[in-house]
C-alpha positions in Angstrom: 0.0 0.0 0.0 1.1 3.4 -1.1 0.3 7.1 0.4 -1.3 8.6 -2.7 -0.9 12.4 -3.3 -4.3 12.5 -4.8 -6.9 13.6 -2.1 -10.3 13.0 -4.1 -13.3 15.2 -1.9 -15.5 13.1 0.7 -18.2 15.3 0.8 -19.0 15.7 -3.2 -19.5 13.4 -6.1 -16.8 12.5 -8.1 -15.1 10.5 -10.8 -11.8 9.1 -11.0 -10.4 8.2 -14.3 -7.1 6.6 -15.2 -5.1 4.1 -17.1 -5.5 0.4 -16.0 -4.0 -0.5 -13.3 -2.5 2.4 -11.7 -4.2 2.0 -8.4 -7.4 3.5 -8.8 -10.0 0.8 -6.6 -7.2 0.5 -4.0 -6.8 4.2 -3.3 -10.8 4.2 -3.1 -10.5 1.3 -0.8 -7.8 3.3 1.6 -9.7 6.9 1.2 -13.2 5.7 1.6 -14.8 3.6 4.8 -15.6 0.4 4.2 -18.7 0.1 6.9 -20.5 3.6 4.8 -19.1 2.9 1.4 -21.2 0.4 -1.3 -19.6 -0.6 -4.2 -20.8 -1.7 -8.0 -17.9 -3.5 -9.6 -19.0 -3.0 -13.3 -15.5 -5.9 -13.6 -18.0 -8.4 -12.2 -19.5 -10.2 -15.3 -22.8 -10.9 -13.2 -23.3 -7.5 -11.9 -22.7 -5.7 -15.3 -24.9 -8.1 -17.3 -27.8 -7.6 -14.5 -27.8 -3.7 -14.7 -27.4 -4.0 -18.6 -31.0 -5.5 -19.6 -32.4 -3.4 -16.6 -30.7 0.1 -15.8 -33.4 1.1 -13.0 -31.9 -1.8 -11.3 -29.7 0.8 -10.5 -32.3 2.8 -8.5 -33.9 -0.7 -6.8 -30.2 -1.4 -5.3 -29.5 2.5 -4.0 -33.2 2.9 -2.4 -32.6 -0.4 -0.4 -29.3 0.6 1.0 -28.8 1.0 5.0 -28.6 4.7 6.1 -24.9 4.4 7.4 -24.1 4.6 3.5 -23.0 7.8 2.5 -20.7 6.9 -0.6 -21.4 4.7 -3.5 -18.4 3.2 -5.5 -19.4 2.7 -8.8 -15.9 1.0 -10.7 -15.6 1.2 -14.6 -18.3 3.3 -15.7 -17.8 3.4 -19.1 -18.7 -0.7 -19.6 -22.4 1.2 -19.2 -22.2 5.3 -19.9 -26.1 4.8 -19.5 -26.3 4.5 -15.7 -24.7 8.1 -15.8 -28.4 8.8 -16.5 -29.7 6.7 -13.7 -27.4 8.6 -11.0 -27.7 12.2 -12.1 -31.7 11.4 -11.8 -30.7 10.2 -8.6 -28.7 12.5 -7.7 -31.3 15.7 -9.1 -34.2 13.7 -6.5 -32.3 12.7 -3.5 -29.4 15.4 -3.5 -27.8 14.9 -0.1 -28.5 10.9 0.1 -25.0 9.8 -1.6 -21.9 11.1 -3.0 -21.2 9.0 -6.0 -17.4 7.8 -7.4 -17.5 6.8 -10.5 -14.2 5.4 -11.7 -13.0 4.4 -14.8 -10.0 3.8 -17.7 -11.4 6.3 -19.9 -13.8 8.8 -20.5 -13.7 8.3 -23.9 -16.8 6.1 -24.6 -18.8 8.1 -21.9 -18.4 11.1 -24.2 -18.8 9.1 -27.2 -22.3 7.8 -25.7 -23.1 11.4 -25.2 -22.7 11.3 -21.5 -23.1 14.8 -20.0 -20.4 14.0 -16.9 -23.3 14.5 -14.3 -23.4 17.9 -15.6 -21.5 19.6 -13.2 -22.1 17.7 -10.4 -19.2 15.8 -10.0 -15.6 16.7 -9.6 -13.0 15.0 -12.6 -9.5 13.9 -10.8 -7.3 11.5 -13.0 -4.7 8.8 -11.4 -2.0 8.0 -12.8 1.3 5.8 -12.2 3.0 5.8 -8.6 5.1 9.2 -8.2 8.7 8.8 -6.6 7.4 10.6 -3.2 4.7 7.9 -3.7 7.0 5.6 -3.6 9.4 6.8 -0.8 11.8 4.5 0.7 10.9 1.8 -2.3 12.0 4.4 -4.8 14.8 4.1 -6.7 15.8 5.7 -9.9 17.4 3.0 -12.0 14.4 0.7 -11.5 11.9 3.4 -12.1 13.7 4.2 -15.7 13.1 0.6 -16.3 10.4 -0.5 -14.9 8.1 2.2 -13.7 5.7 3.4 -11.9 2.6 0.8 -12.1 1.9 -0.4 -8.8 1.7 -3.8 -9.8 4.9 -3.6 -10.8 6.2 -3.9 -7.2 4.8 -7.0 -6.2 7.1 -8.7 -8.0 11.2 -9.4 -6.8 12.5 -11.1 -10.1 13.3 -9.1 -13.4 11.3 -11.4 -15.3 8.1 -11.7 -13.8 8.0 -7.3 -13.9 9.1 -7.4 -17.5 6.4 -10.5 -17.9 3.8 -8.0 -16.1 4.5 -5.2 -17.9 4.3 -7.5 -21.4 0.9 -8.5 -19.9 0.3 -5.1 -19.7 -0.1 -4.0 -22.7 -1.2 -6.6 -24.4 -4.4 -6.1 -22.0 -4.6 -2.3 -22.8 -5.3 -3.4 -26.7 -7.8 -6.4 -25.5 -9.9 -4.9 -23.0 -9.2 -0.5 -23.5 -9.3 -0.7 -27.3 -10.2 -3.6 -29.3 -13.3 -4.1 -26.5 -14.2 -0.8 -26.4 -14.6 -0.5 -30.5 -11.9 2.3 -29.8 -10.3 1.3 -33.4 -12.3 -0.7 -36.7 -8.5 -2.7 -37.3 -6.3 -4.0 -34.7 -3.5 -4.6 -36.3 -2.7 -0.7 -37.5 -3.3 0.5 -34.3 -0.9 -2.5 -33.0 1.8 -1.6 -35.0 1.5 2.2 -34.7 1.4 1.5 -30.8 5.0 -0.2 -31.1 6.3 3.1 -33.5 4.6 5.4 -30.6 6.5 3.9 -27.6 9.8 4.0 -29.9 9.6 7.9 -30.7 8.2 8.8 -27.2 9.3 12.2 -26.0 9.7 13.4 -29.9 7.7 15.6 -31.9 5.3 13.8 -33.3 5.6 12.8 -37.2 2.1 12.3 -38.1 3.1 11.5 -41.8 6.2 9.4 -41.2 4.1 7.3 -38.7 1.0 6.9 -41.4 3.2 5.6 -44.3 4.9 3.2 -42.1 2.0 1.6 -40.7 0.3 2.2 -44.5 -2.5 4.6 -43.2 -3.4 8.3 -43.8 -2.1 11.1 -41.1 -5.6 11.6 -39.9 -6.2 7.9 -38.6 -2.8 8.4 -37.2 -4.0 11.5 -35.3 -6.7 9.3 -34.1 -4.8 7.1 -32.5 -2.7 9.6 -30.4 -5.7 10.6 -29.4 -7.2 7.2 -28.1 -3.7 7.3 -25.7 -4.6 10.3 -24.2 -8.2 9.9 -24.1 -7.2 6.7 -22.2 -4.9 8.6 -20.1 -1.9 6.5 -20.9 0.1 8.9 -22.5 -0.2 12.9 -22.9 0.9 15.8 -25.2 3.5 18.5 -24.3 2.8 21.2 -26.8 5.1 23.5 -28.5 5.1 27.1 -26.7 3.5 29.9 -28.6 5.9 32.6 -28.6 7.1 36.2 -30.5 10.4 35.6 -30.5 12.3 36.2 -33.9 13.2 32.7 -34.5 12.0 29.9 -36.5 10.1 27.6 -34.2 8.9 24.0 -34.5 4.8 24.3 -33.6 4.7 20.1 -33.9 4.0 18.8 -30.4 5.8 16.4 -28.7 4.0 12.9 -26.8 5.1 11.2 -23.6 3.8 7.7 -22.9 2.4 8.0 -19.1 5.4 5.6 -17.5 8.8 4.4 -18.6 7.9 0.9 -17.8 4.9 0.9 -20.3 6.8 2.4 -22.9 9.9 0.2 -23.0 7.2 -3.1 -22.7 5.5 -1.7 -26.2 9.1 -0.9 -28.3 10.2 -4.2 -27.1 13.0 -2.8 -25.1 12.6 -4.5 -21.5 15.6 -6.5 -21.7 17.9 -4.0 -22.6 19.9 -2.3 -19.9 19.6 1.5 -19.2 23.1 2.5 -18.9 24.1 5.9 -17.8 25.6 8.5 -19.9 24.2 6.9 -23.4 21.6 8.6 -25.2 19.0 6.5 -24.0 19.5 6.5 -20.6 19.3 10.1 -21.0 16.1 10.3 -23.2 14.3 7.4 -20.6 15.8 10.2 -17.6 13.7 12.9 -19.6 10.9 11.0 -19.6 10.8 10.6 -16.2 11.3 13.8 -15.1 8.5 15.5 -17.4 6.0 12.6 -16.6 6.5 13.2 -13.0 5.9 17.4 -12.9 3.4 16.3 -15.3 1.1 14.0 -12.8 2.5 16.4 -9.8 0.7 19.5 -11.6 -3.1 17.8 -11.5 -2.4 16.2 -8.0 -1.7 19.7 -7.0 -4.0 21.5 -9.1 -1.4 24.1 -9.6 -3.2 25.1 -13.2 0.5 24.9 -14.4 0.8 24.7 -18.4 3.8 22.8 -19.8 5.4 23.3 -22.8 9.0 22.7 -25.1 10.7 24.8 -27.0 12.6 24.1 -30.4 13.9 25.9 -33.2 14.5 24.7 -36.0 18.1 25.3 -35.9 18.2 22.7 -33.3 18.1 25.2 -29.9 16.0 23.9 -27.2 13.9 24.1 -23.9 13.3 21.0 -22.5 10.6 22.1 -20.2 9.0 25.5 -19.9 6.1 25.8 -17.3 3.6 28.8 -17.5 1.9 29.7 -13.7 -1.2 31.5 -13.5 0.3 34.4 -13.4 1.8 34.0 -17.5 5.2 33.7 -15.5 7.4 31.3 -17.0 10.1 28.3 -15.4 12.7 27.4 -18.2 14.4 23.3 -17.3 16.6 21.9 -18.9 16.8 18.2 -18.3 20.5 16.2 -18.2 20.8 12.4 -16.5 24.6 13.2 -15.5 25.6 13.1 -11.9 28.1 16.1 -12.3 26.7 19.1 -14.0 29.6 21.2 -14.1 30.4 20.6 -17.7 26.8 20.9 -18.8 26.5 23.5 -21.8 22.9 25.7 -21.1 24.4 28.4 -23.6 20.7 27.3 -25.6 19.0 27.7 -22.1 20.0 30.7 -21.5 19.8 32.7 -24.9 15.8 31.7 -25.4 15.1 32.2 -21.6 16.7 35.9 -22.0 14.3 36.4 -25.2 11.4 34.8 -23.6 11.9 36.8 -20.1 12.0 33.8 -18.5 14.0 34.3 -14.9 13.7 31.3 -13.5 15.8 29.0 -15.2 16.9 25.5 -14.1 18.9 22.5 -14.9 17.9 19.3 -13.2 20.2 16.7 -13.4 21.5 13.9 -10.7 24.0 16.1 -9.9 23.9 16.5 -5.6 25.6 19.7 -5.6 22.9 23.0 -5.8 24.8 26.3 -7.8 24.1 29.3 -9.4 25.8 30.4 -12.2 24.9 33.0 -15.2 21.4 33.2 -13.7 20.9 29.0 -14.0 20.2 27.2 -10.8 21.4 23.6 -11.1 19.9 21.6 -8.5 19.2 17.5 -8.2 16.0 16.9 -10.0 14.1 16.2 -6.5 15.1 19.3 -4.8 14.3 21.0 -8.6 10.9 19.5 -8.6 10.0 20.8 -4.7 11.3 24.4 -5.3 9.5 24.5 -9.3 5.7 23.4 -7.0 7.0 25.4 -3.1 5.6 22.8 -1.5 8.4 20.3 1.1 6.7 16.6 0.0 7.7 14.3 2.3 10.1 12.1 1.0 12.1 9.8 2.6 15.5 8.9 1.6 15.2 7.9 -2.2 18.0 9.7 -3.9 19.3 5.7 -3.8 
């Protein structure tokens, strides 16, 4: 069991959304008491069936319910959008009778079934994988570029059965999130494009290149991308809108939600990360992004994050907007001794963005300032960027 960040309101009604299996009925199980919580597990072949044929079932099993019940779990939603109907009736005649968590993979086929999200009466939160201060004393950061964040992941001791888990994993994700879900009209396409996804995650996405290599148009291929987000298991970091005089790349760049995930779909689980290649450094990217990424929503900091690229090949690794249009400027490097890192880049489109904060997280343990960059370890980066002291126990391992 894990201390989640996430702290979903007990006095309002809710849904939780997030990709499969990063913790989503356990959390509920931790945050919610069992004696005044009732739960629908939509999973249960019986129970979904049941309410399928008959949605007022719905209202037969609610109005029979003890009155120490205050919350009603109802898991995987979208299997049947419909009994959204059933609970904001509910809801609309008995306001103050239950709060309702509805969880779920994606909210895809609820908006495809013209579900109105309990129009307003519900609060969205989204899960994803475990975080490092999630984590704590378990973390550690070569097993998290190469394994993850899934829960699941850590029940397991042996290399094997986490890269057979994570293997598992996505062949599940294309059973039960997409090919059950009529997410996609061909499998194979979407299999194959999943495969060229994982294998130019963190790059700007080539909508063309992908297309002709999976023998598709761009548009289907724009689809797709869309399915992973929709699904929450990867998201989009777009390209920053800016007036600067240079020629800028506008393409945006996609992230797969989890290192672990990504390296099971490009095949890559039994190669070793080593440090100072290029992957190692790309995977240590990843990471980093994914994590201030799931950080910002747990928070609800309203933080926007962006790249930067010209096409002359300068870059931003990470720029982060604050409500206030202020702007944080990261660059990203794996090494463990910053002191030869070149931010000339960092430094010549911060000054023409007016960016003044301006970091480079590496591994690195020493903190210094130098031609207005701060390089700081990645943790202590990540803790300054959101001012908040998370409490984390020793993980820097």
């Amino acid at each position: 069991m894990y201390d989640r960040i996430l702290e979903i309101s007990r006095n309002y009604s809710s849904f939780l959304f997030g990709a499969r299996s990063t913790g989503k009925t356990t959390y509920l199980q931790q945050h919610f008491a069992p004696k005044t919580t009732y739960i629908i597990d939509l999973l249960d072949v019986e129970i979904e069936d049941r309410l399928s044929k008959n949605f007022s079932l719905l209202i037969n099993i609610l109005d029979q319910l003890d009155s120490e019940y205050t919350h009603v779990i109802i898991d995987e939603i979208q299997k049947l959008p419909s009994l959204l109907d059933i609970v904001h009736k509910y809801i609309q005649k008995n306001e103050n009778r239950f709060f309702f968590i509805l969880t779920g993979s994606s909210a895809k086929k609820l908006k495809y079934g013209g579900a109105d999200l309990l129009a307003g009466r519900a609060f969205l939160y989204n899960m994803f994988p475990l975080t490092y201060s999630e984590l704590g004393s378990s973390f550690n950061i070569t097993n998290y570029l190469h394994y993850g964040g899934l829960p699941g992941v850590y029940h397991f001791q042996e290399k094997g059965d986490k890269d057979r888990y994570l293997k598992t994993y996505g062949l599940m994700y294309l059973k039960e999130e997409v090919w059950n879900e009529h997410l996609v009209r061909k499998l194979n396409p979407f299999r194959s494009f999943l495969e060229l996804a994982s294998l130019a995650n963190g790059e700007i996405i080539n909508y063309k290149k992908i297309s002709n290599q999976i023998k598709t148009d761009a548009k289907t291929v724009q689809s797709y991308y869309e399915i992973l987000s929709d699904t929450l298991l990867g998201f989009t970091l777009n390209a920053y809108n800016t007036s600067i005089r240079k020629q800028l790349i506008s393409s945006p760049k996609f992230f797969l939600i989890d290192p672990g995930i990504k390296r099971a779909l490009d095949n890559t689980l039994k190669v070793q990360l080593i440090p100072k290649t290029f992957a190692y450094g790309k995977a240590f990217e990843h990471f980093i992004i994914s994590q201030i990424f799931f950080i910002n929503h747990y928070y609800e900091t309203d933080y926007k994050l962006y790249y930067l690229k010209t096409k002359d090949g300068a870059e931003i690794d990470l720029i982060i907007k604050k409500p206030d249009s202020s702007l944080i400027c990261i660059e990203i490097k794996s090494t463990e001794d910053s002191t030869h890192v070149n931010t000339t880049n960092l430094r010549n489109l911060a000054k023409d963005l007016k960016c003044n904060e301006q970091f480079c997280f590496s591994q690195d343990p020493v903190s210094r300032k130098d031609n207005n960059v701060i390089y700081i370890h990645w943790l202590k980066g990540i803790e300054q960027i959101f001012r908040k002291k998370e409490q984390i126990q020793e993980i820097c391992s």
